[in-house]
TORZALUM-169653 format. One record per residue (C-alpha): residue in one letter; y, x, z. Coordinates in steps of 0.5 Angstrom, whole numbers, plus 500, padded with zeros to 3 digits. Layout:
<atoms>
aYXZ ...
</atoms>
This chain:
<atoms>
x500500500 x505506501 x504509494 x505501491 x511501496 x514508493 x513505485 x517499488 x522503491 x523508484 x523501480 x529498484 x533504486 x532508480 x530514483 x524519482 x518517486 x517524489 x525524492 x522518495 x517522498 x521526501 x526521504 x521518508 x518524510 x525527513 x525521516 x519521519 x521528522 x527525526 x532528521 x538523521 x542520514 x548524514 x543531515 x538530510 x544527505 x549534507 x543539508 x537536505 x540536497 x535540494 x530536497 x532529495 x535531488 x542530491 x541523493 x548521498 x548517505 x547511501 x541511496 x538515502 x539508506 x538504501 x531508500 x529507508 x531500507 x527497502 x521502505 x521498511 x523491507 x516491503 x512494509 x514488512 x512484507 x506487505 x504486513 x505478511 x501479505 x496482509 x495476515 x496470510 x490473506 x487474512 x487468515 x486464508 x479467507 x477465514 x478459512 x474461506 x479458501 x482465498 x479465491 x481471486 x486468483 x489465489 x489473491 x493475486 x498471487 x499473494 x499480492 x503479486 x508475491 x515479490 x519475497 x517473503 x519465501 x514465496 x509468500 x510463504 x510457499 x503459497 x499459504 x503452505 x496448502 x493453508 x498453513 x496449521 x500444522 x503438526 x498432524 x501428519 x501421516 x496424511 x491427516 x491420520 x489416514 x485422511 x480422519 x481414518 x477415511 x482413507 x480418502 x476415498 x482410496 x487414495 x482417489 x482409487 x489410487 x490416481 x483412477 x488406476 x483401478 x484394476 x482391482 x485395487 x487391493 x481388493 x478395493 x483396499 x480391504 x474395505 x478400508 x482397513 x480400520 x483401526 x490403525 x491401518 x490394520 x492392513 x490392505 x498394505 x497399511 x491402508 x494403501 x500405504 x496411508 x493412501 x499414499 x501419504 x494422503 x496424496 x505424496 x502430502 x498433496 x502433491 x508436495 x503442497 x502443490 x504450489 x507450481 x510444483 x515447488 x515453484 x518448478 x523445482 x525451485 x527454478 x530447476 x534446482 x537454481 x538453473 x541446473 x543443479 x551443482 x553444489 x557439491 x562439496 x566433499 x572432505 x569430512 x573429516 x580432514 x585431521 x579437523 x583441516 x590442520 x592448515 x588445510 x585451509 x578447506 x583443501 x581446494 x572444497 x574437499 x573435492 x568441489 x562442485 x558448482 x552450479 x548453483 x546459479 x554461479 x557459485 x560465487 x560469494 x565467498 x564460496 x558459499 x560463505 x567457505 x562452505 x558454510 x564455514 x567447512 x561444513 x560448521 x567445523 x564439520 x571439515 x566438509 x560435507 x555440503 x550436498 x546437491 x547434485 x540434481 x537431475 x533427479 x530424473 x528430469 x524431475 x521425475 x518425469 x515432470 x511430477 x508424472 x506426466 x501430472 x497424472 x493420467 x494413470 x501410472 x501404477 x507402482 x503406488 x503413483 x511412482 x511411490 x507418492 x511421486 x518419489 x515421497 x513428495 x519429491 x526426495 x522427502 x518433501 x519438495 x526437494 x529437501 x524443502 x527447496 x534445497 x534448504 x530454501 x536455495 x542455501 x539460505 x537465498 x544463496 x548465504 x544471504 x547473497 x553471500 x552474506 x549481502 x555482498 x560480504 x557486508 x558490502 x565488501 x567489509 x563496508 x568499503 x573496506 x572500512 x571506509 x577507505 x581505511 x578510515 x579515509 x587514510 x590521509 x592523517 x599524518 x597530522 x603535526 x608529527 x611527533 x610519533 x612514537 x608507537 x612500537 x607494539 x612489537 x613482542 x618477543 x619474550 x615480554 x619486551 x616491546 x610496548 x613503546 x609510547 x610517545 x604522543 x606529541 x602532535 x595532538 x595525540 x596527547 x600522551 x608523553 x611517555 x611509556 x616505555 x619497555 x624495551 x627487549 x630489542 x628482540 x630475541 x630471546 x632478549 x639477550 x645481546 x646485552 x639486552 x638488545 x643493545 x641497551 x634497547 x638500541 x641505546 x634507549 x630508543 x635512541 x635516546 x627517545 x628519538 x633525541 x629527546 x622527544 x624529537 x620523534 x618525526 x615518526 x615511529 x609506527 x610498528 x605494529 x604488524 x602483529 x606478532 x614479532 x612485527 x618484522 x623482528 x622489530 x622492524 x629490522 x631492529 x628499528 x631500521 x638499524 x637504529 x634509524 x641509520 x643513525 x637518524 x636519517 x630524519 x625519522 x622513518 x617508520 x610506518 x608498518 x601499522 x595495521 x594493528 x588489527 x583491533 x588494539 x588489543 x581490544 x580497544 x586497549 x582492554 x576496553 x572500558 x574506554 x580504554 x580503561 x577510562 x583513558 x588510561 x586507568 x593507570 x596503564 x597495563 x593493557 x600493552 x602500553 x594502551 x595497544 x601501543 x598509544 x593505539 x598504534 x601511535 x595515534 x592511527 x598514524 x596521527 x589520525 x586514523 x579515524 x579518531 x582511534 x579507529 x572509531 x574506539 x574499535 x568495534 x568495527 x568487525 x575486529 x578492524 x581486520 x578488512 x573483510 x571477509 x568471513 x565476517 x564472523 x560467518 x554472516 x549476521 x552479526 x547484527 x545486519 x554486519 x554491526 x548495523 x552496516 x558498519 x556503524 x553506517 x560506514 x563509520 x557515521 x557517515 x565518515 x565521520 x561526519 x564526512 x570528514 x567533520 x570532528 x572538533 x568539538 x574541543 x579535541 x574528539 x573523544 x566521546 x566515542 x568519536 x562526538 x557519538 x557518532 x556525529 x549526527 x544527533 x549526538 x549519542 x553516548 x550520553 x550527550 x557526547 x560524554 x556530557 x560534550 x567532554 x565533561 x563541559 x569541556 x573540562 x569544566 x568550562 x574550557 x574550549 x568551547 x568558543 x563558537 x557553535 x553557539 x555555546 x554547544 x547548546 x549550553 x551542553 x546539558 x541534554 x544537547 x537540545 x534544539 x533538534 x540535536 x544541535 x540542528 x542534526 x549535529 x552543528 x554543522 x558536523 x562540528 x568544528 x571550532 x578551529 x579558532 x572560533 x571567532 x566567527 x570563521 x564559519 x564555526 x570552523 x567549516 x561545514 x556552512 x550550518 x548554522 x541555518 x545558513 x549564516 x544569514 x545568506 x552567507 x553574510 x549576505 x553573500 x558576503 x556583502 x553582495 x561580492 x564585497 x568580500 x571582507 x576577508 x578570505 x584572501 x586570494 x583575490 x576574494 x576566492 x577569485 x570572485 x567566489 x569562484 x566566478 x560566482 x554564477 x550558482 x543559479 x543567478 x546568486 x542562489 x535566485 x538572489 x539570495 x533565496 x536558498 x538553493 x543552488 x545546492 x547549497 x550554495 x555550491 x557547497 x557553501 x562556496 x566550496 x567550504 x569558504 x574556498 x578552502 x576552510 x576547515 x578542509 x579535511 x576530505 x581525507 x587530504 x584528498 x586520499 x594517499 x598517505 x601511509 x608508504 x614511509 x620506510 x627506512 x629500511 x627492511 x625486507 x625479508 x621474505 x627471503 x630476500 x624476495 x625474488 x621472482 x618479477 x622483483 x618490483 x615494489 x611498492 x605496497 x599499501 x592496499 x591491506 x584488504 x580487499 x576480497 x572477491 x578473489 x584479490 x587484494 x591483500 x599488499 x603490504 x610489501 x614490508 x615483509 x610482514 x606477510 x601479505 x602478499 x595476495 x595480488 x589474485 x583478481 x586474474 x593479476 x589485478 x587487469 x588484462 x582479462 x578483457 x574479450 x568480447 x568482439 x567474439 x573473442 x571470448 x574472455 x569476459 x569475467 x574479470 x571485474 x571485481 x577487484 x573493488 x572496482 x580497481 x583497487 x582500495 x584499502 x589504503 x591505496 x599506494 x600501489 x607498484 x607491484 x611485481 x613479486 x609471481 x611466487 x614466494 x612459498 x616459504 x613453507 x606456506 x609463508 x605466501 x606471497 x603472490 x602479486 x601482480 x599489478 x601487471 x608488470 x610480468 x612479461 x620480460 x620485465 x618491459 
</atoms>
C-alpha cells in the first residue's frame, strides 16, 4: 500500500517517486519541514517547504484512506457479500465519500420500516410489486399480519422493502450524485432580513447558482447567511429527468412502482447527495480560504522591516486618550504615555497634547510614528499630521493594528510588560510591527491577523494548522538572532519548542549573549537533534566566526573553509566576492564533495551575510499628510498599500481610514479568447500582495455605506 501511496503522490503532485521516498524518510528520522526544505535539497531535488508539506499531507490522507478501504473489505467479506467486482470497486475507490457509499448496502443499521416489513414476511409481495401482477390487492390480504393489519399496511410495507432497496443502489446514487453536481443550482432566499442589519447578505436574498460554478467565497457567504438564520439554502433539481431515469430500471409501471421511485429519490438518495455536495462544496470553499488566508499572512510577515529607526507607536481612541509608546531602535521599550488629542477631549486638552507630542519627537529624536488604524485612527492622523508641520524630518506610517488587542491582553504580553495597562501594550505592539513586522507578529494568534476570509467559518483546526506553517516556514526563511528573538519568535525555529526557547531566553539572562552557534547546546533540553534541526535558523550578528551569522550550517563549515583555502579568500571583501561569483558550481562542488545545491547556497550567504530576505520586498508607504474620504474624487490618483487580498479583490489603504475595494474586473484588462469570448479574469492573488505599494484611481465613493471603489487601471479619459 506505501508503494501505491508514492505513485498516487508522484501522479498528484507532479513530483518523482524517488523525491517521495526521501521525503517520507527524512521525516520518519524526525527531520523538520524548513530543515530538509534548506539543507536536504540534493536529497529531495530542491523540493521547497511547500511541496514538502503537500507530500507529507496527502501521504497521511491516502494512509487514512487505505485504512478505510481495508476495514470496510473486511467487514464485507465477514458478512460473505465481497465479491471480485465489489472488491475492485472499494479498491479503486479515490475518496473516502465513496467508500462509504459502497459499503452503505452492508452498513448495520437502525431498524427501518424496510427490515420491519421484511421480519413480517413481506418480501414476497414486494417481488409481486415489480411483477405487476393484475391482482395485487388480493394477493395483498395473504400478508396482512401483525403490524401490518391491513392489505393497505401491507402493501405500504411492500413499498419500504423495495424504496430502501433502491436507495441502496449504488449506481443509482452515483448517477444522482453526478447529475446533481452537472445540472442543479444552489438557491438561496431572504429568511428573515431584520436579522440582516447591515444588509450584508443583500446580494444572496434572491440568489441562484449552479452547483459546478459556485465560487468559494460564495459557499462560504451561504454557509454563513444560513448559520445566522438570514437565508434559506435550497436546491433546485431537475427532478423530472431524475424520475425518468430510476423508472426505466423497472419493466413493469404500477402506481406503488412510482410511489417506491418517489420514496427512494425525494426522501432518501436526493437528501443524502444533497447533504454530501454541501459538504464537498464547504470543503473547496474552506480549502481555497485557507490557501488564500496563508499567502495573505506570508506576505504581511514578509513586509521589509524599518530597521534603526526610533519609532513612536500611536493607539488611537476617543474618549480614553491615545496610548503612545516610545521604543528606540532594538524594540527596547523607553517611555509610555497618555494624551486626549481628539474630540470630545477639550480644546485646552487637545493643544496641551500637540504640545506633549511635541516634546516627545524632541526628546527621543523620533524617526517615525506608527498609528494604529483601528478606531479614531483617522482623527489621530489629522491631529498628527498638524503636528509634524513643524517636524519635517518625522512621517507616519498607518499600522494595521489587527490582533493587538490580543496580544496585549495576552499571557505573553502580561510576562513582557506586567506593569502596563493593556493600552499601552497594543500601543508598543503597533510600534514594534513597524521596526519588524514578523518578530511581533508572530505573538498574535495567526486568525486574529485580519488578512483572510470568512476564517471564522472553515475549520478551525485545519486554519491553525496551515497557518503555523505559513509562520514557521517564514521564520525560518528569514532566520532570528539567538541574542534578541522572544521565545514566541525562537519556538517557531525548527527543533525548537516553548520550552526550550524559554530556556534559550533564560540562558541568556543569566550568561549574557550568546557568542557563537556552538554555545547553543549548553542551553538545557537543547539536545543533538534540535540544535541539528535548528542551528542554521540561528543567528549570532557579532559572532567571531563569521558563518555564525549566516544561513551555512554548521554541517558545512569544514567545506567552507575549504573553499575558502581552494579560492585564497581571507576575507570577504569586493575582490573575493568576485572570485565567488566566477566559481563553477558542478567542478567546486566535485571537488569538495558536497552537492551542487548546497554550494550554491553557501556562495550565496557569503556574498551577502547575514542578509535578510525581507529587504527584497516594498517598505510601508510614509505619510506627511492626511485624507479624508470626503476630499475623494472620482479618477483621483493615489497611492496605497495592499491590506487584504480576497477572491473577489483587494483591499487598499489610500490613508483615509476605510479600505478602498479594487474589485477583481478592475484588477487587468479581461483577456478573450481567439473567438472573441472573455475569459475569466484571474484571481486577484496572482497579480496583487498583501503588503504591495500600488497606484490607483478612485471609480466610486459612497459616504453613506462608507465604500470606496479602485481600480488598478488607469480610467479612460485619464491618459
Amino acid at each position: 500500500m506505501e508503494n501505491q501511496n508514492i505513485i498516487k503522490i508522484s501522479q498528484d503532485l507532479g513530483v518523482t517517486e524517488q523525491q517521495i521516498e526521501q521525503v517520507l524518510l527524512l521525516t520518519e528520522e524526525g527531520n523538520t519541514i524548513p530543515f530538509i526544505a534548506r539543507y536536504r535539497k540534493e536529497k529531495t531535488g530542491n523540493l521547497d517547504e511547500v511541496q514538502i508539506k503537500a507530500i507529507i499531507d496527502l501521504d497521511k490522507s491516502l494512509t487514512s484512506l487505505a485504512e478505510r478501504k481495508e476495514t470496510v473489505l473486511n467487514k464485507i467479506e465477514e458478512l460473505g457479500k465481497l465479491t471480485p467486482e465489489l472488491k475492485a470497486a472499494i479498491e479503486a475507490a479515490t475518496k473516502l465519500a465513496d467508500v462509504e457509499e459502497l459499503y452503505l448496502p452492508y452498513k448495520e443499521k437502525r431498524r427501518t420500516k424496510g427490515m420491519i416489513a421484511r421480519e413480517a414476511g413481506l418480501f414476497p409481495l414486494a417481488r409481486l410489486i415489480l411483477q405487476n401482477v393484475s391482482n395485487l390487492e388480493a394477493e395483498a390480504e395473504k400478508f396482512v399480519t401483525e403490524g401490518f393489519e391491513t392489505v393497505e399496511k401491507a402493501l405500504a410495507g411492500a413499498c419500504d422493502i423495495l424504496s430502501e432497496a433502491l436507495s441502496e443502489d449504488t449506481k443509482l446514487r452515483s448517477w444522482t450524485y453526478n447529475e446533481i453536481w452537472a445540472n442543479s443550482l444552489l438557491v438561496s432566499q431572504v429568511k428573515d432580513e431584520e436579522a440582516d442589519e447591515k444588509q450584508v447578505f443583500k446580494v444572496y436574498y434572491d440568489f441562484s447558482d449552479k452547483v459546478s460554478k459556485l465560487q468559494g467565497y460564495k459557499t462560504l457567504a451561504l454557509n454563513r447567511g444560513e448559520k445566522l438564520g438570514i437565508l434559506k439554502i435550497s436546491f433546485d433539481h431537475q427532478l423530472d429527468k431524475m424520475t425518468r431515469f430510476y423508472e426505466v430500471r423497472f419493466k413493469e409501471k404500477n402506481t406503488y412502482i412510482e410511489k417506491v421511485v418517489q420514496d427512494a429519490l425525494k426522501k432518501k438518495i436526493v437528501p443524502a447527495m444533497e447533504r454530501r455536495i454541501r459538504t464537498e462544496l464547504s470543503e473547496v470553499a474552506e480549502d481555497g480560504a485557507i490557501k488564500l488566508f496563508s499567502e495573505n499572512l506570508r506576505n504581511l510577515l514578509l513586509i521589509a522591516p524599518l530597521k534603526g529607526k526610533m519609532v513612536l507607536g500611536f493607539d488611537p481612541a476617543f474618549r480614553t486618550g491615545a496610548k503612545l509608546a516610545v521604543v528606540d531602535q532594538t524594540g527596547k521599550l523607553m517611555t509610555t504615555h497618555v494624551i486626549y488629542p481628539v474630540p470630545p477631549a477639550s480644546a485646552g486638552k487637545i493643544a496641551a497634547a500637540k504640545k506633549e507630542l511635541a516634546e516627545l519627537l524632541t526628546t527621543y529624536q523620533i524617526e517615525l510614528i506608527a498609528i494604529g488604524n483601528g478606531t479614531a485612527s483617522r482623527e489621530s492622523e489629522a491631529f498628527v499630521a498638524e503636528v509634524l508641520k513643524d517636524f519635517p524630518e518625522v512621517s507616519y506610517v498607518i499600522v494595521n493594528e489587527s490582533g493587538a488587542s490580543v496580544y496585549s491582553a495576552s499571557e505573553l504580553a502580561r510576562q513582557e510588560f506586567p506593569d502596563l495597562t493593556v493600552e499601552k501594550r497594543s500601543a508598543i505592539s503597533i510600534a514594534r510591527r513597524l521596526q519588524d513586522p514578523l518578530a511581533e507578529l508572530v505573538k498574535i494568534d495567526p486568525k486574529s491577523i485580519g488578512v483572510g476570509q470568512y476564517q471564522h467559518d472553515v475549520s478551525q483546526k485545519k486554519l491553525a494548522e496551515n497557518l503555523d506553517f505559513v509562520v514557521d516556514t517564514v521564520v525560518n526563511q528569514v532566520g532570528v538572532n539567538v541574542n534578541t528573538a522572544s521565545p514566541a519568535l525562537l519556538a517557531h525555529v525548527a527543533g525548537l519548542n516553548k520550552t526550550i526557547s524559554e530556556n534559550i531566553v533564560k540562558y541568556r539572562e543569566e550568561n549574557g549573549e550568546i557568542k557563537s552557534r556552538a554555545e547553543i547546546k549548553k542551553v538545557p533540553r537543547l539536545g543533538a537533534k534540535a540544535f541539528e534541526q535548528a542551528a542554521g535558523f540561528l543567528r549570532i550578528p557579532n559572532a567571531k566566526n563569521f558563518l555564525d551569522n549566516t544561513g551555512v550550517h554548521p554541517e558545512s563549515y569544514p567545506a567552507v573553509k575549504e573553499l575558502l583555502a581552494v579560492l585564497d579568500i581571507k576575507t570577504l571583501d569586493d575582490a573575493s566576492k568576485t572570485k565567488l561569483q566566477s566559481v563553477t558550481v558542478s567542478e567546486m562542488s566535485a571537488k569538495l564533495g558536497i552537492g551542487e545545491a548546497t554550494l550554491t547556497d553557501i556562495i550565496a550567504d557569503l556574498l551577502k551575510p547575514g542578509r535578510d530576505l525581507r529587504d527584497e520586498f516594498e517598505a510601508p508607504v510614509l505619510r506627511q499628510d492626511v485624507l479624508d474620504v470626503k476630499d475623494l474624487k472620482l479618477g483621483q490618483e493615489l497611492q496605497g498599500t495592499v491590506r487584504n487580498i480576497v477572491d473577489f479583490g483587494a483591499f487598499v489603504d489610500i490613508g483615509v481610514h476605510e479600505d478602498g475595494l479594487i474589485h477583481q474586473s478592475r484588477l487587468v484588462k479581461r483577456k478573450r479568447d481567439k473567438n472573441g469570448r472573455p475569459l475569466p479574469y484571474p484571481h486577484p492573488s496572482e497579480i496583487l500582495a498583501v503588503g504591495d505599494i500600488v497606484t490607483v484611481w478612485v471609480t466610486e465613493v459612497d459616504l453613506d455605506r462608507n465604500r470606496i471603489g479602485l481600480s488598478l487601471i488607469k480610467p479612460h479619459g485619464l491618459d
